[in-house]
GUMITI-853311 format. One record per residue: residue number from 1; residue in one letter; chain; x, y, z of N, C-alpha, C, O in turn. Coordinates in Angstrom, 1 decimal, always signed. Atoms other than C-alpha are relative to their C-alpha. Layout:
N
(rec NUM, A, A, (X, Y, Z), (X, Y, Z), (X, Y, Z), (X, Y, Z))
...
REM end
This chain:
119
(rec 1, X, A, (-1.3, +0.5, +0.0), (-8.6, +8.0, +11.7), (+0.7, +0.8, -1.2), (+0.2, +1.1, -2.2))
(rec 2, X, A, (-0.7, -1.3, +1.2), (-5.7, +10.3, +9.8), (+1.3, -1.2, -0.2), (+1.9, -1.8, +0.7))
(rec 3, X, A, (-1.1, +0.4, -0.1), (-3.1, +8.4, +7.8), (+0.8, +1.0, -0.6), (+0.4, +2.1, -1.1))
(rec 4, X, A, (-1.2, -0.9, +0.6), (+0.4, +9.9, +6.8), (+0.7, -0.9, -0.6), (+1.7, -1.4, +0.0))
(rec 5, X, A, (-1.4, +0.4, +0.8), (+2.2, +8.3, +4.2), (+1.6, +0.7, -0.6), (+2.0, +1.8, -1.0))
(rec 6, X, A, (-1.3, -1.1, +0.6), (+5.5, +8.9, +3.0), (+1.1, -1.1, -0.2), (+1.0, -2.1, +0.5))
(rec 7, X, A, (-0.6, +0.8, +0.4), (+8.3, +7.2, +1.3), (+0.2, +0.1, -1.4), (+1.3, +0.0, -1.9))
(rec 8, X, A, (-0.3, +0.0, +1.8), (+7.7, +7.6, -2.6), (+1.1, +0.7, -0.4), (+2.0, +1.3, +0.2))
(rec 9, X, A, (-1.8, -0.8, +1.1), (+10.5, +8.9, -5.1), (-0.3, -1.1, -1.2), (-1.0, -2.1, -1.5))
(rec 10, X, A, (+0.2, +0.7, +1.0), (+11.7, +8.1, -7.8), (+1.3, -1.1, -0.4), (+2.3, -0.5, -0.3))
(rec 11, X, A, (-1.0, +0.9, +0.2), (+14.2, +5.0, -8.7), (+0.0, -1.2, -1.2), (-1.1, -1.7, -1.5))
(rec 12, X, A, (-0.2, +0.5, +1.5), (+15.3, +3.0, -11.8), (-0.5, -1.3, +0.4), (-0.5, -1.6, +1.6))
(rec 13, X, A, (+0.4, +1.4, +0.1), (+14.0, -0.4, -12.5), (+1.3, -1.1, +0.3), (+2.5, -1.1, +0.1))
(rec 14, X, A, (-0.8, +0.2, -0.8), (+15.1, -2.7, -10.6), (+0.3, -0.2, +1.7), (+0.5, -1.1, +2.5))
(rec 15, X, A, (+0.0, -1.0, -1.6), (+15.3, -0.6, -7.4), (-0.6, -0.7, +0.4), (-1.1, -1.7, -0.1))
(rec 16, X, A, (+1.0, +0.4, -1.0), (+13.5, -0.8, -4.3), (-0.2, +1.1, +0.9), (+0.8, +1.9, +1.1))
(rec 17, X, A, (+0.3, -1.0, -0.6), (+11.8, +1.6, -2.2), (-0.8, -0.3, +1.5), (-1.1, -1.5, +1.8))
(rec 18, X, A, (+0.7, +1.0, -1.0), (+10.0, +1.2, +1.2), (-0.9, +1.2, +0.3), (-0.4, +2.3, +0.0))
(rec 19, X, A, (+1.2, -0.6, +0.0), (+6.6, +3.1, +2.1), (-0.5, -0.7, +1.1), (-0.6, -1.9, +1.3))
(rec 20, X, A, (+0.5, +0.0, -1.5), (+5.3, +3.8, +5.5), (-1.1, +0.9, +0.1), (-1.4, +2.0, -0.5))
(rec 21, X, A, (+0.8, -1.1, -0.3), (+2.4, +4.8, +6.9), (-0.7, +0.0, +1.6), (-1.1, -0.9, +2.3))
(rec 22, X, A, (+0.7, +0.1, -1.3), (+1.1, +6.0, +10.2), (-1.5, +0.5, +0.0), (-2.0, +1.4, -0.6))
(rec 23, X, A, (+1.5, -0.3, -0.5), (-2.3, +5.9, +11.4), (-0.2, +1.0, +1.4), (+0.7, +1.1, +2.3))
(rec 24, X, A, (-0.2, -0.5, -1.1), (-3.4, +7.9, +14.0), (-0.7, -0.3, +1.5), (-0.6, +0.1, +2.6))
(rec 25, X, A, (+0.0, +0.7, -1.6), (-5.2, +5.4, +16.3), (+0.0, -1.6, -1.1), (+0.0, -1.8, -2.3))
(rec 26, X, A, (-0.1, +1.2, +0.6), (-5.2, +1.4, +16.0), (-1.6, +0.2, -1.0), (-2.7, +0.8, -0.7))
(rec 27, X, A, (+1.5, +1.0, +0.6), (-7.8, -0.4, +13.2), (+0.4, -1.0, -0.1), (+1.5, -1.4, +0.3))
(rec 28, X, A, (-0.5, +1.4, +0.5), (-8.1, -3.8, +11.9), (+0.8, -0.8, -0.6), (+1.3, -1.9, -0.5))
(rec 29, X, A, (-1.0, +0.3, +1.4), (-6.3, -3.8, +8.9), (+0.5, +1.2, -0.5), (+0.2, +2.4, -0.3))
(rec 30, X, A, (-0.6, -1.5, +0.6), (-4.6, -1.5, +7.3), (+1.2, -1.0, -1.7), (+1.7, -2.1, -1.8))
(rec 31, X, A, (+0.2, +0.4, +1.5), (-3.4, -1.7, +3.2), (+1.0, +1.7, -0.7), (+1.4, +2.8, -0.4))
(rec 32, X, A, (-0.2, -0.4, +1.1), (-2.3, -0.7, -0.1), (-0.7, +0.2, -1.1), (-1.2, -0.7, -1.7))
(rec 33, X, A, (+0.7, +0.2, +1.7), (-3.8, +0.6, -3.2), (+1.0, +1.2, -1.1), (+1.7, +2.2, -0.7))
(rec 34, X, A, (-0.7, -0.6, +0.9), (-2.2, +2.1, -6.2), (-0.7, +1.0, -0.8), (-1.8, +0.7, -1.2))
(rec 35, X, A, (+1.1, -0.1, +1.6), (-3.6, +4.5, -9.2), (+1.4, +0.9, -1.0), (+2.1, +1.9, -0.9))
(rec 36, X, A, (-1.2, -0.6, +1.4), (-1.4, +5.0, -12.4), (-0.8, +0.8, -0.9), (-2.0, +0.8, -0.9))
(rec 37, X, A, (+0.7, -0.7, +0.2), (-2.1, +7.5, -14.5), (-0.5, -0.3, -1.5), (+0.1, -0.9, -2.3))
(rec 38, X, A, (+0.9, +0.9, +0.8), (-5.0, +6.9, -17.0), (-0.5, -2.0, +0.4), (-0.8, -2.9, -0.3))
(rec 39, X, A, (+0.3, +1.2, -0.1), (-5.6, +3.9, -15.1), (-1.3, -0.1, +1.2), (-1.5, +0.9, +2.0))
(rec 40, X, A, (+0.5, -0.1, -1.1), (-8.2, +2.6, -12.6), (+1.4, -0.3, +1.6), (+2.6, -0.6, +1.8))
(rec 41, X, A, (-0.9, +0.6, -1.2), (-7.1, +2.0, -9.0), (-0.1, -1.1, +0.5), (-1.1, -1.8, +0.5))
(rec 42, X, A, (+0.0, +1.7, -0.1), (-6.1, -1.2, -7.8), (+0.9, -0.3, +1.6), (+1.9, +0.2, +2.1))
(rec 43, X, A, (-1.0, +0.7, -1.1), (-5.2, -3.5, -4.6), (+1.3, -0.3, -0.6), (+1.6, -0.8, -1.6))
(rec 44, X, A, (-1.6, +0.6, -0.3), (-1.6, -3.9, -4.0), (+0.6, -0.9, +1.2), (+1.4, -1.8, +1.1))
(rec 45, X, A, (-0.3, +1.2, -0.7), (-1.5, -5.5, -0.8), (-0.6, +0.6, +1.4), (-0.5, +1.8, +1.5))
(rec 46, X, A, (+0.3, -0.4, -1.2), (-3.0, -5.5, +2.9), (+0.1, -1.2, +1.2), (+0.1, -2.4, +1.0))
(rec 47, X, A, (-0.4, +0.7, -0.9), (-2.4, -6.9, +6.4), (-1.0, +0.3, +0.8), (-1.0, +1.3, +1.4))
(rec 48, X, A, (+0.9, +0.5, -0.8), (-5.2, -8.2, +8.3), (+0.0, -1.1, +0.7), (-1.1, -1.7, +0.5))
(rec 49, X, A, (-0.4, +1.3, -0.9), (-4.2, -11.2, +10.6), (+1.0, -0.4, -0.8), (+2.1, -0.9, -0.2))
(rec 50, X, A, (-1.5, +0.6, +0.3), (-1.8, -12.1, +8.4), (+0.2, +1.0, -1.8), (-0.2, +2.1, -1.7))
(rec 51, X, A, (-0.2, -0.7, +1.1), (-0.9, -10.7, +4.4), (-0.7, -0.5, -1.0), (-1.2, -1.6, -1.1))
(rec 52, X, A, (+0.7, +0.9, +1.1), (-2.5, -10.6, +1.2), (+0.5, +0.9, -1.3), (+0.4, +2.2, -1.2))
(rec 53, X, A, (-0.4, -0.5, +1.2), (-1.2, -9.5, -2.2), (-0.8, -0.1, -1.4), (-1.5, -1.1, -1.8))
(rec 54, X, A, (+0.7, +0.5, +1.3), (-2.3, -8.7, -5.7), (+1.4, -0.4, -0.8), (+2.6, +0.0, -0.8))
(rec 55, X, A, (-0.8, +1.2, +0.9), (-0.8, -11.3, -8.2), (+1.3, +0.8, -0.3), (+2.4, +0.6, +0.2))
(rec 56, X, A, (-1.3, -0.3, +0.5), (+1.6, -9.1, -9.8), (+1.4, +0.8, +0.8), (+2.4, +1.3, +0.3))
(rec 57, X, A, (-0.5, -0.7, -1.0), (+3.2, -7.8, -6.3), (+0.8, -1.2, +0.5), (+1.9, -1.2, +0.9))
(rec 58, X, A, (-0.9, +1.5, -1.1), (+4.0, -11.4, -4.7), (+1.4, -0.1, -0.7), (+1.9, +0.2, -1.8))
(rec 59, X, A, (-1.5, -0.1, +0.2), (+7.3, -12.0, -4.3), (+0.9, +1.1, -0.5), (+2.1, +1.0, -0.7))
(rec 60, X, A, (-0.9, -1.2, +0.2), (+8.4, -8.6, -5.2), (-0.3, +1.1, +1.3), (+0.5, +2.0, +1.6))
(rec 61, X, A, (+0.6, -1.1, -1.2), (+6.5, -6.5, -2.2), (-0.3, -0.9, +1.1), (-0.9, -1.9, +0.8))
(rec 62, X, A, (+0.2, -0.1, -1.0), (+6.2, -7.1, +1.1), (-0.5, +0.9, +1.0), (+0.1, +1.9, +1.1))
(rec 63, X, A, (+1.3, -0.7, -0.8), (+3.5, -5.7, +3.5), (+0.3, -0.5, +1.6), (+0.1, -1.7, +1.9))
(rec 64, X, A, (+0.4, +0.5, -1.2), (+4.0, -5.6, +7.4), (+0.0, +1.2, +0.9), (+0.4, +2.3, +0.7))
(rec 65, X, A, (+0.8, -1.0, -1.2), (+2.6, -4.0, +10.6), (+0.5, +0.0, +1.1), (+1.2, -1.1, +1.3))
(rec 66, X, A, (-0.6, -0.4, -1.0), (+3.7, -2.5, +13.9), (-1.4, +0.3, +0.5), (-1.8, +1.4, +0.1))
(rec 67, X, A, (+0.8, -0.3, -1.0), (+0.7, -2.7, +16.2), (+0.0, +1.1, +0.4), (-0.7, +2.1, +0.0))
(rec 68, X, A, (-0.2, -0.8, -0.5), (+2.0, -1.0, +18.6), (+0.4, +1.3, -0.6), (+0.6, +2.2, +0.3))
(rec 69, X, A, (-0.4, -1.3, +0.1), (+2.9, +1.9, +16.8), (-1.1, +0.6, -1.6), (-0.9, +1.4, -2.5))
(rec 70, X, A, (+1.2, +0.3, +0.8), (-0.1, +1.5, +14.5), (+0.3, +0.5, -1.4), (-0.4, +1.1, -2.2))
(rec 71, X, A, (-0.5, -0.3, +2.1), (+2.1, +1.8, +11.1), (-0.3, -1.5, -0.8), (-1.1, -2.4, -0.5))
(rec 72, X, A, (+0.5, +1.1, +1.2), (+2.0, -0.6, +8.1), (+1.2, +0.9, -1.0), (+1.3, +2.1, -1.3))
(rec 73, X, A, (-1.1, -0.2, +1.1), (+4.9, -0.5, +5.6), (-0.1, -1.0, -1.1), (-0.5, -2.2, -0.9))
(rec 74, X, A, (+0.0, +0.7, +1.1), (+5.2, -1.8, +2.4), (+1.8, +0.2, -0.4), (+2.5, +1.2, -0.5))
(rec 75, X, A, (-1.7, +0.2, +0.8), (+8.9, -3.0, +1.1), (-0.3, -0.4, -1.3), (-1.1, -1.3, -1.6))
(rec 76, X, A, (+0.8, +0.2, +1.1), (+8.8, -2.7, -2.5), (+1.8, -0.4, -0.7), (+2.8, +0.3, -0.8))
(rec 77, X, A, (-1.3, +0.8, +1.1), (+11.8, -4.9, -4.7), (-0.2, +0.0, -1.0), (-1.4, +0.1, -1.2))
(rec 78, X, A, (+0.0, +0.2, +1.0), (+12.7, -5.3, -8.0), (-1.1, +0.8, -1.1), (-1.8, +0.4, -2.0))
(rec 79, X, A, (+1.3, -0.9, +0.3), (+10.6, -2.5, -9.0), (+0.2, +0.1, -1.6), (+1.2, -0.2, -2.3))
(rec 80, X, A, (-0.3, +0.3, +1.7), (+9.5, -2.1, -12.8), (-0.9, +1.1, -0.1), (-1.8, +1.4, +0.7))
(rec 81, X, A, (+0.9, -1.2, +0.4), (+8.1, +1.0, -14.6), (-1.6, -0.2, +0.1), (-2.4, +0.7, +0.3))
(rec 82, X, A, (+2.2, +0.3, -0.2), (+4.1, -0.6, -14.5), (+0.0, +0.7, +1.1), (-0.6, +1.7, +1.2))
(rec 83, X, A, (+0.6, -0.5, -1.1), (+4.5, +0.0, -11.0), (-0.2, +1.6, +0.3), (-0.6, +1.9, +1.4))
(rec 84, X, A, (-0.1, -0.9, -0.3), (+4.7, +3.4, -11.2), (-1.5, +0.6, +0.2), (-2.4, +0.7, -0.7))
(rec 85, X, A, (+1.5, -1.0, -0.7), (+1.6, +5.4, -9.3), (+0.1, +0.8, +1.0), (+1.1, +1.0, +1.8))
(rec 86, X, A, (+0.1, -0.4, -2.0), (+0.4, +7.0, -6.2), (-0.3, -0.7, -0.1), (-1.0, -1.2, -1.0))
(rec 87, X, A, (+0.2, +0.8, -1.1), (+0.5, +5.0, -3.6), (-1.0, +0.4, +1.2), (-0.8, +1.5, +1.6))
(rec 88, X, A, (+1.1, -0.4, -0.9), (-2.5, +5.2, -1.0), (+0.1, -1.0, +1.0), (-0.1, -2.2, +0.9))
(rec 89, X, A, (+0.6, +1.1, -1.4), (-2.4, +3.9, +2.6), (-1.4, +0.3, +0.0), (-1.9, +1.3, -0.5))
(rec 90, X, A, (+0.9, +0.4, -0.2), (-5.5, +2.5, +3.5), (-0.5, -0.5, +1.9), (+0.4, -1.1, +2.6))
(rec 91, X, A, (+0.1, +0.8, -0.8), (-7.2, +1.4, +6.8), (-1.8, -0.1, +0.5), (-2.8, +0.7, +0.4))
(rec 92, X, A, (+1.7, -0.2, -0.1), (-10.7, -0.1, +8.1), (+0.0, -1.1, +1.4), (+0.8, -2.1, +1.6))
(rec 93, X, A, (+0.2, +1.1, -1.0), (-11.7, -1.9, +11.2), (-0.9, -1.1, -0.4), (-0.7, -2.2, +0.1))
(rec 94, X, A, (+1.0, +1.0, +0.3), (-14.8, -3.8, +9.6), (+0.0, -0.3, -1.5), (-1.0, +0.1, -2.2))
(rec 95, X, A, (-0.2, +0.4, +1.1), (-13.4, -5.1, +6.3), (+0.3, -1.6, +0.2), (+0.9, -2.1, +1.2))
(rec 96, X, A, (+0.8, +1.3, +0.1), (-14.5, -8.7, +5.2), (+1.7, -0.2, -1.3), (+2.2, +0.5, -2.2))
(rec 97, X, A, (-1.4, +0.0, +0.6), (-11.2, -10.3, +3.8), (-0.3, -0.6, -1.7), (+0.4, -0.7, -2.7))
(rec 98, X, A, (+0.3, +0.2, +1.9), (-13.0, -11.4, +0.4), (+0.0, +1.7, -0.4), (+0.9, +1.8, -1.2))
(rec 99, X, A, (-0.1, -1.6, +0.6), (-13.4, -7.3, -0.5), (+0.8, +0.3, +0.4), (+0.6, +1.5, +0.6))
(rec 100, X, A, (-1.0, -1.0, +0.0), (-9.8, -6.4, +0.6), (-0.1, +0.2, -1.0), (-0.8, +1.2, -0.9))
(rec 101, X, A, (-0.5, -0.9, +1.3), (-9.2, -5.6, -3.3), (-0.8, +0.7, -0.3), (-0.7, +1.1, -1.5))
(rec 102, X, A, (+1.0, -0.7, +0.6), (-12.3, -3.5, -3.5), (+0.5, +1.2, +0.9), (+0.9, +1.1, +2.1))
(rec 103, X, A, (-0.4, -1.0, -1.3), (-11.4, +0.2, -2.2), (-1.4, +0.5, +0.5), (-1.4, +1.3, +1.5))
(rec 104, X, A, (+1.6, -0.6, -1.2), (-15.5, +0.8, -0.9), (+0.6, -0.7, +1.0), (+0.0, -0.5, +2.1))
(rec 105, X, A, (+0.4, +0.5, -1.2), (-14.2, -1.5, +1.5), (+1.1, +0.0, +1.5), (+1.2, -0.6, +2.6))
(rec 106, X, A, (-0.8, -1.0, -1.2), (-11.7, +0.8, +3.2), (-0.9, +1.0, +0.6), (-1.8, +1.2, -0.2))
(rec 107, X, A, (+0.0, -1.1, -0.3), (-12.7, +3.5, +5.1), (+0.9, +1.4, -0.2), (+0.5, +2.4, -0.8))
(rec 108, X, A, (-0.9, -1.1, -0.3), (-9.8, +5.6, +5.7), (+1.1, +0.1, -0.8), (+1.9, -0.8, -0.6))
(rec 109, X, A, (-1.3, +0.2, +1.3), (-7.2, +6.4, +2.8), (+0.7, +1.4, +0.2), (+0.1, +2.4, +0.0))
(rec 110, X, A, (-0.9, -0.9, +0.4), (-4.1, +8.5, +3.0), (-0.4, +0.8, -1.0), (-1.4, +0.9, -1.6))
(rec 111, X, A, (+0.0, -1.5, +1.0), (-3.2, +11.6, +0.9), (+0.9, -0.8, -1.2), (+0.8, -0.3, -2.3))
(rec 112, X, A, (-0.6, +0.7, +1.0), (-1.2, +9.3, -1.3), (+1.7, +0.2, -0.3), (+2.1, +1.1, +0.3))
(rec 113, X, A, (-1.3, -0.4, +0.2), (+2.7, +9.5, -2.4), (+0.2, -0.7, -1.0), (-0.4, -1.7, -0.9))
(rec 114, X, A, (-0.7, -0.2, +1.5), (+4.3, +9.3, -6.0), (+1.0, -1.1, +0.0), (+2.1, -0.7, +0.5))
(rec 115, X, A, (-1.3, +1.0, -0.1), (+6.6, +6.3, -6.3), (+0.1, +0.1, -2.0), (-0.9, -0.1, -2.7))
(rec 116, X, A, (-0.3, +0.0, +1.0), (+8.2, +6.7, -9.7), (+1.2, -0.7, -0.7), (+2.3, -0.6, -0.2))
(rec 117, X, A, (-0.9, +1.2, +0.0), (+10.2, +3.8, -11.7), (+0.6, +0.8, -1.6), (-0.1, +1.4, -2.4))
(rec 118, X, A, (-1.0, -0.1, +1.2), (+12.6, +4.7, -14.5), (+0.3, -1.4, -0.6), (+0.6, -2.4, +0.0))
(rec 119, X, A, (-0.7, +1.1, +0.8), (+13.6, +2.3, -17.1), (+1.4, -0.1, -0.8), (+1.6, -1.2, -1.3))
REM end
C-alpha cells in the first residue's frame, strides 16, 4: 500500500490547516503521527470504526475517512507552535485499537509533510 500525503504549510497560530491522504488500495484503519524536531514521534489521531485522538489534539483536530476513495484527512484548528512537525499518514489492516498510539503497529506510513505554526 502507497500513501500520498499532502496539505502541510505554514500558518500563524491560531490558524488551521487540513491534511489529506490517499492510500492506494482500501485497509482497516488509517491514521496520524507526528515528529518535531528533536522530539520522539507521536500519535495524533486515527480512524478505525470510528475516531481516536491524542489528548492534546481533541477538540482542536478532527480525523475522518472516505472509504470509497480510500483517503483519511485530518482538519487541524486553532493550531499552536508545539504542533509544529512532519506529519505522517499511516495505514494497517491488522492493528489492535489498544496500540493505535504505538507506530510498530502501522504498517504503511507516508513520505510525511511539514505543517509549520508561527507565533
Amino acid at each position: 500500500v502507497q500513501l500520498q500525503a499532502s496539505g502541510g504549510g505554514l500558518v500563524q497560530a491560531g490558524g488551521s490547516l487540513r491534511l489529506s491522504c490517499a492510500a492506494s488500495e482500501r485497509t482497516t484503519a488509517m491514521g496520524w503521527f507526528r515528529q518535531a524536531p528533536g522530539k520522539e514521534r507521536e500519535f495524533v489521531a486515527a480512524f478505525r470504526w470510528r475516531e481516536y485522538y491524542e489528548d492534546s489534539v481533541k477538540g482542536r483536530f478532527t480525523i475522518s475517512r472516505d472509504n470509497a476513495k480510500n483517503t483519511v484527512a485530518l482538519q487541524m484548528n486553532s493550531l499552536q507552535p508545539e504542533d509544529t512537525a512532519v506529519y505522517y499518514c499511516v495505514a494497517a489492516n491488522t492493528v489492535i485499537v489498544s496500540t493505535l498510539h504505538r507506530g510498530t503497529a502501522w504498517t504503511y506510513w507516508g513520505q510525511g509533510t511539514q505543517v509549520t505554526v508561527s507565533s
